[in-house]
N, C-alpha and C positions, 0 to 999 in steps of 0.2 A: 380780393385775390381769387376767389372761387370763380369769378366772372372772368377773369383776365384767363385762369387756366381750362374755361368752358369756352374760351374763345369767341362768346357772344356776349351783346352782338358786334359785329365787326364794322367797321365802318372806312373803307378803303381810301386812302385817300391817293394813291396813285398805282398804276399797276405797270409791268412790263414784262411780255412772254406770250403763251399760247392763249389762244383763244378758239372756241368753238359754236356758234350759234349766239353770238354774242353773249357767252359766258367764257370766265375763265377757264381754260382745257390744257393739260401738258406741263411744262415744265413755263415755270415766272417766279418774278420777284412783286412782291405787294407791302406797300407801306401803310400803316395804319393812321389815323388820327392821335391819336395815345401817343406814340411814337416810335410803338412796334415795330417790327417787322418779321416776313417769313418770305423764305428763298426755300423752292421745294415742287411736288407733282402737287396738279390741281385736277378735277374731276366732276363738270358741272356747275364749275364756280364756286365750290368748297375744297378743303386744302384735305387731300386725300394723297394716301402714299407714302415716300421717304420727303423728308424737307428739314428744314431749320428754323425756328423759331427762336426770335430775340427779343425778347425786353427791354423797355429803357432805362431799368435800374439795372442791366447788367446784365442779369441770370438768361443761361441760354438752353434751351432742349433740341436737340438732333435727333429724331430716331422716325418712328412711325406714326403715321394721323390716321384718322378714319372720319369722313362726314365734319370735316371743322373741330374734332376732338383729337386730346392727343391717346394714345390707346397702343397696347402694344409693346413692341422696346426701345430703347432709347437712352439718349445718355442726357442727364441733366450736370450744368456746370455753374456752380458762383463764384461770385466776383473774391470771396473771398478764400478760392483754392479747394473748394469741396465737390465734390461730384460723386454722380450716382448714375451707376449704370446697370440696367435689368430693365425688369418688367413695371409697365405703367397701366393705370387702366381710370380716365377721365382725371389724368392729369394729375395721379396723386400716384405715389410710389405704393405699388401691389405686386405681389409674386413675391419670386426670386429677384435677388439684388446685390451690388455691393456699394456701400458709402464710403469713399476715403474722403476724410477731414486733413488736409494736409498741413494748419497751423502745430496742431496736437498730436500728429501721427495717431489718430486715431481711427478705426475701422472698422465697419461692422460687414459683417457678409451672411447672407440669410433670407429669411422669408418678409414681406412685410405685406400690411392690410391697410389699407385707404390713408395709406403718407404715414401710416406708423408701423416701430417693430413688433412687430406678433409672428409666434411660433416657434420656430428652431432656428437660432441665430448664434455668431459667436463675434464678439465685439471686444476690440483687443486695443485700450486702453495707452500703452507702450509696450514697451520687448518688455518687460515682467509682468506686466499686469492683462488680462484679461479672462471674460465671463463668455462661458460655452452652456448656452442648455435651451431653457426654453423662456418665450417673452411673451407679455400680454402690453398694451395700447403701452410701448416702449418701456417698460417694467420688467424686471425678472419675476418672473410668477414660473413656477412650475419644478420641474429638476432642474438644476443645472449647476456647472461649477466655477469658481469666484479664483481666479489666484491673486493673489497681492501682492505690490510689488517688492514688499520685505519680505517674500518665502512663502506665507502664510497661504492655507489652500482650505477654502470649504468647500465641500461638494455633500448636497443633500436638495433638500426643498425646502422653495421659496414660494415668500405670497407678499406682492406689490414690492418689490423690492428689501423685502425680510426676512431673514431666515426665520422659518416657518416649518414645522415638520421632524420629519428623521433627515440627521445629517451627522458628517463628519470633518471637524475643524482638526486642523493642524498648524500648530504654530512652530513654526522651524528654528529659530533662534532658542527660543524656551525649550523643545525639546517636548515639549509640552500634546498631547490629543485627545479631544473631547467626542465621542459617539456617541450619541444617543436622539434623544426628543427637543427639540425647539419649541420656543414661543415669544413672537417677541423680538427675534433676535439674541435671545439667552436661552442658555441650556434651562428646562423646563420638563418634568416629567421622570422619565427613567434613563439613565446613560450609563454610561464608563467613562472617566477622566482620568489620566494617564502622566503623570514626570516621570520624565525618561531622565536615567543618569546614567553617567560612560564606567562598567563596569572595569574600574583599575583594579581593583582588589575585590574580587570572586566571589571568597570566604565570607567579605566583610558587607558587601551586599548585594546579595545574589540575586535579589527580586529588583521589581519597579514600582515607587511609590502611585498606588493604584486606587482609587475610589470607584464601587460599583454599588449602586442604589439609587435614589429620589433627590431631583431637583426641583429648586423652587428660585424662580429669577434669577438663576446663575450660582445662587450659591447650594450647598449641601443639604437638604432638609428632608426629612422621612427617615426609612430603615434605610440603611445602606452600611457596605462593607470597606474597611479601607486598610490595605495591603501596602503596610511600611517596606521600603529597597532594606532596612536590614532583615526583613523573616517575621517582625512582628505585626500583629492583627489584632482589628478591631470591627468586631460586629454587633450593630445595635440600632440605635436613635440616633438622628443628628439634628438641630434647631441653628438656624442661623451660621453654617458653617461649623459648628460647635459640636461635639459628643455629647448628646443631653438625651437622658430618660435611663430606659434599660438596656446592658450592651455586656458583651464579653471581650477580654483583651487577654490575648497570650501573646508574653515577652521572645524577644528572639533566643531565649535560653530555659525558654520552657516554662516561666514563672504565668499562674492564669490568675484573671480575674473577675469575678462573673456577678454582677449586681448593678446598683444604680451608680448613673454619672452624672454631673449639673456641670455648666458652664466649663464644657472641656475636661473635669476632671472626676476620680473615682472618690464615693463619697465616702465606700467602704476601706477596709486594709487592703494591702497588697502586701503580698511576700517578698520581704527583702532580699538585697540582690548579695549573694556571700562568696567570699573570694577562692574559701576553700572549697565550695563545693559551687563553681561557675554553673554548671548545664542542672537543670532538674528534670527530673522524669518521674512520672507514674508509676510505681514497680510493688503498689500493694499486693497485687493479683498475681506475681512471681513469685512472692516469698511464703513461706507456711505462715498460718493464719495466728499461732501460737508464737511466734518470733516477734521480739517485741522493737525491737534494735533495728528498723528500718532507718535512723542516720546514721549508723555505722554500715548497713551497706551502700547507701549514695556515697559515704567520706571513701569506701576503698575503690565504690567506679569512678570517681573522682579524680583517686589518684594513681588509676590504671590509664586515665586520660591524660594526665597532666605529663605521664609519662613519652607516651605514643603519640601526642595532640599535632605534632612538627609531617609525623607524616600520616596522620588521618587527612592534615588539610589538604597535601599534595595527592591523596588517592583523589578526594573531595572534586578537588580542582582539574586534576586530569580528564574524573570519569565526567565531571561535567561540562565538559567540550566534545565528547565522545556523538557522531552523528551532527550535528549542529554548524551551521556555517555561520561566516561572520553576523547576518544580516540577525538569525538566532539567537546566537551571543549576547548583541547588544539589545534583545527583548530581555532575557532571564540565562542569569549564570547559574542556577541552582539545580540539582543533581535530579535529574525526574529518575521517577520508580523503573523504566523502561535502565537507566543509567545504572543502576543500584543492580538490576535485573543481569546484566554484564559483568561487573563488579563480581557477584558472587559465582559464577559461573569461570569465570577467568581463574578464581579461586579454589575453585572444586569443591566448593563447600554444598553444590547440592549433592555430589558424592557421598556426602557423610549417611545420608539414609532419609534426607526428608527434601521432598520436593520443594521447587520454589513459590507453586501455590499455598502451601502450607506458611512457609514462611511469612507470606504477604499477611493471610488470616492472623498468625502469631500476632504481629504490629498493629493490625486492625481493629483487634478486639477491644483493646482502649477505648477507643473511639465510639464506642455503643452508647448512645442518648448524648455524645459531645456536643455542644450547643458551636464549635468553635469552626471542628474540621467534621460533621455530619458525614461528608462524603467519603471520607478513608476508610465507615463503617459499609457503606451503602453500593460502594463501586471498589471495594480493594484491590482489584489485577487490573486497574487503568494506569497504563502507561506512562500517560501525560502529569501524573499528578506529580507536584514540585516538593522536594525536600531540603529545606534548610539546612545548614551543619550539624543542629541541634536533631532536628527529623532523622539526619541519617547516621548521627550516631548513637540515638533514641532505635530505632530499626538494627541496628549491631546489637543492641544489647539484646533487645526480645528474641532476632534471631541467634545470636550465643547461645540464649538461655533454652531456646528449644531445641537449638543441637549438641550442647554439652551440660547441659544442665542437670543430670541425672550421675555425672561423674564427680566423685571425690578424689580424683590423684591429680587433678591440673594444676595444682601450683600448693607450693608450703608457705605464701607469703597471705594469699586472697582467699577468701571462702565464699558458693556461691554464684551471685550475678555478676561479682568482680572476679571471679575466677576465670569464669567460661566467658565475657570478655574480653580478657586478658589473654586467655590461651588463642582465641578464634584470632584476635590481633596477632600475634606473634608467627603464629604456627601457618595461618591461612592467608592474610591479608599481605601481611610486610612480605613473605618471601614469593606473592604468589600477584600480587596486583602489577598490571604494565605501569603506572607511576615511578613504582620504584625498582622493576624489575628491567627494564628499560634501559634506567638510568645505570644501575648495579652492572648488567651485560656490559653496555658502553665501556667503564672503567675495568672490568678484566678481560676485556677483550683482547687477544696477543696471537699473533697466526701461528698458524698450523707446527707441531712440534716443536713448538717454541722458539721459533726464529724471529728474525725480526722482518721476514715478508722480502728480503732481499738475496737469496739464496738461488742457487742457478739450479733447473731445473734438467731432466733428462737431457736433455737436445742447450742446454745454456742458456735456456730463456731466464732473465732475473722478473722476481716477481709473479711466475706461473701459478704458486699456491692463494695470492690474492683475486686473479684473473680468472679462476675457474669457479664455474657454476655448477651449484648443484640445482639441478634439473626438477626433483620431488620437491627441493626446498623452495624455490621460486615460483613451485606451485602452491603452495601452501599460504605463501606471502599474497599471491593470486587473488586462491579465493577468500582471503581478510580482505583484501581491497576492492575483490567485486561484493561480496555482503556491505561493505560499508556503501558502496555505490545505490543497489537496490533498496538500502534502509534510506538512503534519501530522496527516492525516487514511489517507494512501494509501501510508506510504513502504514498510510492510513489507510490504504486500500488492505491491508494484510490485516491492521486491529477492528476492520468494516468488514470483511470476510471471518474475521473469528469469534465477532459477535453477531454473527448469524448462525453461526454452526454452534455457540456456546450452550448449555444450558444447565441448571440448577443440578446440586450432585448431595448425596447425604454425607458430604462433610463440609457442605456449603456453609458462612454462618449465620445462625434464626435471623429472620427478618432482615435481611441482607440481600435486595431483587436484584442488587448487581453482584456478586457472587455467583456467577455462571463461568462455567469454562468448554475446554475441550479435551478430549482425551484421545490417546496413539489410538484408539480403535474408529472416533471420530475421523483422524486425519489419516489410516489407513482407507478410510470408506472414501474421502473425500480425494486420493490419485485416484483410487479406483474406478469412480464416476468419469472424475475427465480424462481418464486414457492415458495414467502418466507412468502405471507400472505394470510391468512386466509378470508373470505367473512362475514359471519356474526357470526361465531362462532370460539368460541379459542380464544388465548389471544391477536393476534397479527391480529386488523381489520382496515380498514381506517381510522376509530374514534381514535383508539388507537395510530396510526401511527400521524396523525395532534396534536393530545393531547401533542406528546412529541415533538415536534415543540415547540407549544402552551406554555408552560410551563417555556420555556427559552423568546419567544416571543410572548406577548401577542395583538400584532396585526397579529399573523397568525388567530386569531381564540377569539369571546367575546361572546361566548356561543349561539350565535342563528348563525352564518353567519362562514365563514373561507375562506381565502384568498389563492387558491392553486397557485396563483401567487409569490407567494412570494419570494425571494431570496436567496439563502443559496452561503454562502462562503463554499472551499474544508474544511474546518475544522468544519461545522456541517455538513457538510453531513456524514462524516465520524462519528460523534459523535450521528447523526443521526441513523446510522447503527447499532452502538454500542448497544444503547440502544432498539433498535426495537427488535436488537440477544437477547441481555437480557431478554424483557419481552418473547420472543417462552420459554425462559429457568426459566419463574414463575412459574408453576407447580413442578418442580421439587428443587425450592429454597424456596417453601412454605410447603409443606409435607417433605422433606430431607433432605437439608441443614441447615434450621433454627433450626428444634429438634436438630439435631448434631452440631452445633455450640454453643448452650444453654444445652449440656449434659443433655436432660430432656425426658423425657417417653413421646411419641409422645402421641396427643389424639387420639381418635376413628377413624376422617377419616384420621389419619396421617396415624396410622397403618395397616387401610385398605389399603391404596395405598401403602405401601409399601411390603405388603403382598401381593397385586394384581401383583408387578413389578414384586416378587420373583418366586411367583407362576402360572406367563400367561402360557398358556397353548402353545403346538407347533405350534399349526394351526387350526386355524376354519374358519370355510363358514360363511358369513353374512347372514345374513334371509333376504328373496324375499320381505317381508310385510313389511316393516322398514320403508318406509313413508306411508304407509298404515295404521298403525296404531301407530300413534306419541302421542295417551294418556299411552303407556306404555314405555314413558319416561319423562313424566311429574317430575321423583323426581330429578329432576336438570335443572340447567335454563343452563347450556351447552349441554344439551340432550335434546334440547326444538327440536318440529317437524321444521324438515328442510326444507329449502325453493328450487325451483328448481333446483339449481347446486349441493344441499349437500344428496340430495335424490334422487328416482327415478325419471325419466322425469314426470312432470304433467302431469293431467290429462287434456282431452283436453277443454278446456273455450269455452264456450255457445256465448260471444261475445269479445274473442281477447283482453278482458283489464284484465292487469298483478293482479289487484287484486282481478279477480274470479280464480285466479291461486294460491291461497292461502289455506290453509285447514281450514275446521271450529275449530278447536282446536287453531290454532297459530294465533293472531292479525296479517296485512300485516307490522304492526311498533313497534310491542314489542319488546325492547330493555331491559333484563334485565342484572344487572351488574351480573357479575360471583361471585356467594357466596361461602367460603368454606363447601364442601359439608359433608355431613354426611355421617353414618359411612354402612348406606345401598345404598347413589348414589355417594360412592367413584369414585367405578370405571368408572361410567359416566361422571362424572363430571373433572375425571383426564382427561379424554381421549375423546375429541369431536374429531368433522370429524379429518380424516387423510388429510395432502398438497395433492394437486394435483402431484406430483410429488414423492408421496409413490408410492408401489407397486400397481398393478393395480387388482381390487375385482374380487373376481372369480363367482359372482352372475349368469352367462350365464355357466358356465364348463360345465356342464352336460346336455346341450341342444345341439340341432342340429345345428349348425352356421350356416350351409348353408341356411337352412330356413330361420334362423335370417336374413343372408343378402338379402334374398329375399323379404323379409317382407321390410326391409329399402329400398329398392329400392322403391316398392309399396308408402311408404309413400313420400319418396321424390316426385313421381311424384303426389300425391294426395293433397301434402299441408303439410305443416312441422306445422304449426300453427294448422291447424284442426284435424289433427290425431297425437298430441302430439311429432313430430318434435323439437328438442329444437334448433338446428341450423336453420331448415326453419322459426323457431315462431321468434329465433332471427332477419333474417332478412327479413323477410315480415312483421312481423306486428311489428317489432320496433318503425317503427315513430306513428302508432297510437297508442301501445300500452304502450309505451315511454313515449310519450309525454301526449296525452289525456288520457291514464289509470291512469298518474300522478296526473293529476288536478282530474280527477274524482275521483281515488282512494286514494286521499291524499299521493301520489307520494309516490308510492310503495316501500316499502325497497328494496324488494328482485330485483325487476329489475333494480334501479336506482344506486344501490350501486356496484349490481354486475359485471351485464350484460350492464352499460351504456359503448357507446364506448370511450366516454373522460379518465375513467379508468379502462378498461380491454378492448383492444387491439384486443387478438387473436380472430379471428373468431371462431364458436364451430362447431369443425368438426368431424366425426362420426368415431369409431374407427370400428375393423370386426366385433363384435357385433351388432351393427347400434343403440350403445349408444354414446350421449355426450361426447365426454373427459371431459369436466370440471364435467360434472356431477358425485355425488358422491353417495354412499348406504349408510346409517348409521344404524346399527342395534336399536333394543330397547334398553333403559338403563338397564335394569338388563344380558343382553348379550353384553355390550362393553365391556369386557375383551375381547372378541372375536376376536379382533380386533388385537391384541398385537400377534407378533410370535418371540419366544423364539428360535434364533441358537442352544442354547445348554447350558450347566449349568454352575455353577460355572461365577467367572470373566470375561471370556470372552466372555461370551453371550450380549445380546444386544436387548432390548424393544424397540419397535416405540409408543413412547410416542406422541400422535397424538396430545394432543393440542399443544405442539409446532413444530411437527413436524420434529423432532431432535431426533437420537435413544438415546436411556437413557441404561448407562451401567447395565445388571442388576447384580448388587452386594449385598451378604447377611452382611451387615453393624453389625447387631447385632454379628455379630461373631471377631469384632475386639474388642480392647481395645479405650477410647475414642479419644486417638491424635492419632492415626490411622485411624480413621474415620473420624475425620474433615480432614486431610491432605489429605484422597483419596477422600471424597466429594468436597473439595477444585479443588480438580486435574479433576475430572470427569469435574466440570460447564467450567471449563479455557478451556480442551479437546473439551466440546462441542460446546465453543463459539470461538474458531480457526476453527474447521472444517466447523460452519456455514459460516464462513468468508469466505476459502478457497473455498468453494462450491459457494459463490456470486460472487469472483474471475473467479471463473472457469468459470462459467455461462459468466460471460462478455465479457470475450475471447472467448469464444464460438461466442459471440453474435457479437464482433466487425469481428471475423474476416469472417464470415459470410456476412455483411454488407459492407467490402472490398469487397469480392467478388463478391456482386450483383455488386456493383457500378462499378466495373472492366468490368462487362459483360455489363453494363446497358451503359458504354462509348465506349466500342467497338463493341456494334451495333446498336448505334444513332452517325450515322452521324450528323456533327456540321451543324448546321443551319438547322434542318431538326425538323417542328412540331409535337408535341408528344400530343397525345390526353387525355385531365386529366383522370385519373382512376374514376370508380365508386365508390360510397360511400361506397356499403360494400367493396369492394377491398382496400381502405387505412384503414379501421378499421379491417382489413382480416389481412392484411399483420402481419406478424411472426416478433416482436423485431422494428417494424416499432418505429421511437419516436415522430410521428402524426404530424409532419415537416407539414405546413400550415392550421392546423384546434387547435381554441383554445377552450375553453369549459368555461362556466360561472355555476359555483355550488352554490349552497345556502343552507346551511346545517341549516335545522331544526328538531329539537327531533329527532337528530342522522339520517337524512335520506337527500336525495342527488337529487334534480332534475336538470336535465342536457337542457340545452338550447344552442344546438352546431350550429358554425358558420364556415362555409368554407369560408375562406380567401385567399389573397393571398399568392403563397407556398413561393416565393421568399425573401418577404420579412419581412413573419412572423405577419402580424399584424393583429387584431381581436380586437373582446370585451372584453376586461383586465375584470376577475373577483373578486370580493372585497368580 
């Protein structure tokens, strides 16, 4: 065959066509002895060119020859309906190709090598079955993936047609998925195998029968862990599929067992399973050590549960669907700590006076040397971690007993762990959880003055008390359905950002390396960096930022004092975020959204600001005299005269204390709340300073720069404090003007709020102007429109709506119909609270990976054991994204104002004056 496809030798036995020099030349037909033939170009008497080659068993090639070879492309066809059309090269199928077998409907399409499949190929069997990946001398060898025609899907690595390797089987009918190591064709080595079951009852099993450890031929053998769909677990030894050797097993109602097992079974006792007292728990370390009568307090939590059990399950079940899509669901119905996290929050129960870090520790401390759950001691603010029925009403109890637990009046029936219990049920949970709080609303739901919703209204309309909306309330509905949006969208990226900024705290618990958090002073530092809040004007200020703390926890903050110590689990920080995006996005939910959600004729300053959005002009210059003269923005207390960072640089102070750096016009502590403004200081009052992180004011364009920079040099060497320097006033006369200008000047706003280094960080360093960065221009109020640049008209233009600092679409609303405006007012806040998201994302990665990078340079050129000399004070409050790693700060927030009393600590091990 090799000879017939080399074409030699040939031996003609008739010819007809071109000739040239008594050779064949041009186009002919040639018959062979054999009984061949080829019809095609000839070139010197060899078959060169396009032509056709037939055989006399049938099989035909059409394509390209070279020199008496076939070479090149071509379509081969058999007698029995298969063809191959691509690349050839001496007669054999090389290159690119594709083979249809048309008995079998089978097809390969891909690479091949001297007549065989080799490389990346996918060869497809029937409409269910075929193999995509890579081939060796017509063998699957390599990655690739197998589907079968009953469901069935491998995709991993193969060797000569074996699975071989890391891979992942899925059996679709069974429900059934194995990932791990291969050999053989059998799981081999280390994996995960998986029975999936269709969660009908939640309660009853909320997990998925789960084996994770050591295979051997397919079956179970080595240490491995195996996770029962009802809650129950087994970790240890397994032989032949079998639980053999040393292992521990805790029951899905708390019963452990921890010793030897042979042939499947415990060789020791196990604790009986008793009807009166179903759930067991741990609860030596609750009770006094003198109390001898630990079954009579399990018989009364017992029957504090037996009581309440109907709707523990219904909170159960609610919170754990909470975040979670179908696809979720059908992995694990069981309540994660993230879930529980919600739960008590919805509840008020971290109002009572103890955070929800604290709580998590509560529960976790069990868990110290557990052989079973190691991890609930070692990572306790992880989110993801799953809790059974028994988990989460083992978790009610500890945290009962650490927020009521020191009371004797909760109940004259219970004493104890079943008291406080018992009360946290009743008092917190049943009237305060959406399960049943939900359902409860539903059924006394009855409209307005007790009508039945058919009653005619002013004008005769039947039904107008059902048809009107409230405009705040719809907001509020809002933002619960944009938080539930970005928790599906944002959660790992938020608990991946908060385990970067976390770290160890002295109420962390011993030997606990996951036991890290974060703190408001953390996540103050952390807008501050990426340019997300405001200093003392707009809507989004420190006050503002503690206040939404405050509000869920009222030991961050009791009106004179606030605690930036305090602890946040990843799930308020991220809720934290939420709401801080929100309030940048109150100006535009107060004028826009609420008139278009209420279908009602905006008032006077509604319609001014939205006539301002429509109408900003392209571009205007700020005016030079803008804190020059701050009485002609007196008609809004958001246009009030700005303080050093939001105006031009002061003017230079007589004696270096912050509060002759004040203007006669503005008190150094005026605080007043944002009014909605009127229909003459719309535009001011929409739009105070722009973020640091807008565009930069063009106040210098039309000066000489070089001057300018000349002049900055000048004053650097003269004194940053004395001739209006804002980064030399910064750091030369910070400690007295800091400090002693505080006590003297009744501790400045503008310095202590802004410029203290506990919170703002960056050092202020001079841009080619030989202005401030941070510092800003604010025109007068009757020129802040000025402020706003308008890309272009229509939709897609775009307002920099300064007081949140977020561009605001500008769109002419009046021109739609009314569900076309709520839907695209809808659309725009959702748009613009992803993009804020997206941009604190980005900023962070910016920022970590930046901070890898020092740390990379900063260990490959400090030799190990070699003393490094502490930096200078302004250099760690200098430092760019720094997160003040050894220095803590004690605050005392009076009439809204912040004096800083900083203490350099040790860096290594974090410890300082904790501030209350």
């Amino acid at each position: 065959m090799a000879d017939a496809f080399a074409l030699a030798p040939l031996i003609v036995s008739s010819y007809e066509g071109d000739t040239q020099e008594g050779k064949y030349h041009g186009q002919g037909i040639a018959s062979f002895v054999a009984g061949h033939n080829y019809t095609g170009s000839w070139v010197k008497g060899k078959m060169d060119g396009t032509g056709k080659y037939h055989w006399v068993d049938g099989v035909e090639y059409q394509g390209e020859f070279k020199g008496n070879r076939i070479v090149g492309t071509g379509t081969y066809t058999w007698t029995n309906g298969c063809r191959y059309e691509g690349q050839v090269q001496n007669g054999l199928r090389h290159g690119k190709g594709l083979f249809v077998c048309e008995p079998n409907s089978a097809r390969y399409e891909g690479e091949w090598k001297e007549g065989k499949v080799n490389g990346e190929g996918r060869l497809v069997y029937s409409e269910l079955s075929y193999y995509e990946g890579t081939w060796l001398d017509g063998m699957k060898h390599g990655r690739g993936v197998m589907h079968y025609a009953s469901g069935n899907v491998y995709e991993g690595d193969w060797y000569k047609n074996v699975k071989h390797g890391k891979g992942k089987m899925s059996w679709k009918e069974a429900g059934e998925e194995y990932v791990g190591d291969w050999q053989n064709g059998a799981p081999n080595g280390y994996g995960v195998y998986t029975w999936k079951i269709q969660h009908l009852k939640q309660h009853q099993f909320p997990m998925q029968n789960r084996y994770e450890g050591q295979w051997l031929n397919g079956k179970r053998h080595g240490h491995g862990t195996f996770q029962f769909a009802s809650g129950a677990r087994y970790d240890g030894e397994w032989v032949d599929n079998m639980k053999h050797g040393f292992g521990s097993y805790v029951s899905d109602n708390g019963r452990q067992y921890v010793g030897e097992f042979r042939n499947d079974r415990m060789v020791g006792d196990f604790p009986k399973y008793q009807n009166e007292c179903p759930f067991v728990f741990r609860i030596s370390n609750m009770i006094s050590a003198d109390d001898p009568d630990q079954d009579e307090h399990e018989r009364q939590i017992s029957n504090v549960l037996l009581r309440h059990i109907g709707d523990l399950r219904k909170i159960y079940r609610y919170y754990s669907t909470l975040g979670r899509t179908g696809e979720d669901l059908g992995e694990t119905a069981a309540v994660s700590r993230c879930q529980l996290w919600k739960l008590l929050r919805d509840c008020g129960v971290p109002s009572k006076g103890y955070p929800l870090v604290e709580m998590d520790r509560a529960y976790a401390v069990q868990f110290e040397n557990d052989p079973c759950y190691p991890e609930r001691y070692t990572h306790p603010h992880s989110p993801s971690h799953l809790l059974i029925l028994h988990d989460f009403i083992d978790a009610l109890v500890r945290i009962s007993h650490l927020v009521y637990g020191s009371r004797t009046d909760l109940s004259i029936h219970e004493r104890g762990l079943a008291a406080a219990l018992s009360y946290l049920i009743k008092n917190d949970l049943i009237p305060n959880a959406k399960a049943l709080k939900d359902t409860k609303d539903r059924a006394n739901e009855v409209p307005k003055d007790g009508g039945n919703g058919n009653e005619l209204n002013e004008k005769g309309e039947k039904g107008a008390t059902e048809e009107a909306v409230d405009g705040a309330k719809r907001v509020v509905e809002l933002a619960e359905e944009i938080l539930e949006e970005l928790e599906g969208s944002y959660s790992a990226q938020i608990f991946s950002l908060y385990s970067d900024l976390a770290r160890s705290r002295c109420n962390s618990l011993p030997n606990s390396h996951g036991d890290v958090t974060v703190t408001i002073r953390d996540f103050l530092l952390m807008l501050n960096d990426y340019k997300m809040m405001q200093e003392t004007a707009g809507p989004l200020t420190i006050q503002r930022v503690i206040d939404v703390f405050a509000a869920q926890m009222p030991a961050v903050s009791d009106g004179g004092c606030c605690n930036l110590e305090f602890e946040l689990v990843p799930y308020e920080l991220f809720t934290g975020l939420h709401e801080c995006i929100m309030i940048r996005q109150e100006n535009f939910i107060k004028f826009t959204l609420i008139p278009i959600l209420e279908n009602r004729d905006p008032t006077p300053a509604e319609s001014a600001f939205l006539h301002k959005r429509r109408s900003a002009p392209q571009q205007s210059s700020h005016h030079d005299n803008a804190s020059d003269n701050p009485a002609q923005s007196d008609t809004s207390s958001a246009s009030a005269a700005p303080d050093k960072t939001q105006g031009q640089p002061p003017q230079a102070p007589s004696s270096g204390t912050p509060a002759q750096q004040q203007s006669p016009q503005q008190p150094p502590h005026q605080h007043q709340q944002q009014q909605p403004p009127t229909a003459t200081s719309t535009t001011a009052a929409a739009n105070p300073t722009p973020p640091q992180s807008g565009p930069k004011h063009a106040k210098h364009a039309a000066g000489d720069k070089e001057k300018e920079k000349d002049k900055d040099k000048e004053k650097d060497k003269d004194g940053g404090a004395k001739n209006g320097h804002p980064a030399k006033a910064g750091q030369e006369g910070g400690a007295k003007g800091g400090k002693d200008g505080a006590k003297d000047a009744g501790k400045d706003e503008a310095n202590s709020l802004v410029n203290s280094k506990a919170i703002n960080r960056s050092s202020k360093t001079l841009n080619s102007e030989g202005k401030d960065k941070d510092a800003r221009v604010v025109a007068p109020a009757e020129d802040a429109a000025s402020k706003e640049h308008v890309a272009g008209e229509g939709e897609g233009s775009r307002v920099d709506d300064a007081a949140t600092g977020d561009a605001v679409p500008a769109v002419d609303f009046t021109a739609m119909d009314p569900a076309t405006r709520v839907t695209h007012a809808i659309t725009i806040l959702k748009t613009n609270v992803r993009q804020t998201m997206d941009q604190i994302l980005q900023a962070h990665a910016t920022w970590k990976a930046t901070k890898m990078m020092l740390d990379q340079i900063t260990t490959t050129a400090q030799p190990a054991g070699d003393q490094v000399e502490a930096p200078k004070e302004e250099e760690v409050t200098g430092a760019a994204g720094n997160l003040e790693a050894g220095m803590v700060a004690t605050e005392v927030v009076q009439n809204n104002e912040v004096a800083i009393d900083e203490a350099v600590v040790d860096a290594e091990h974090g410890k300082g004056t904790e501030g209350n």
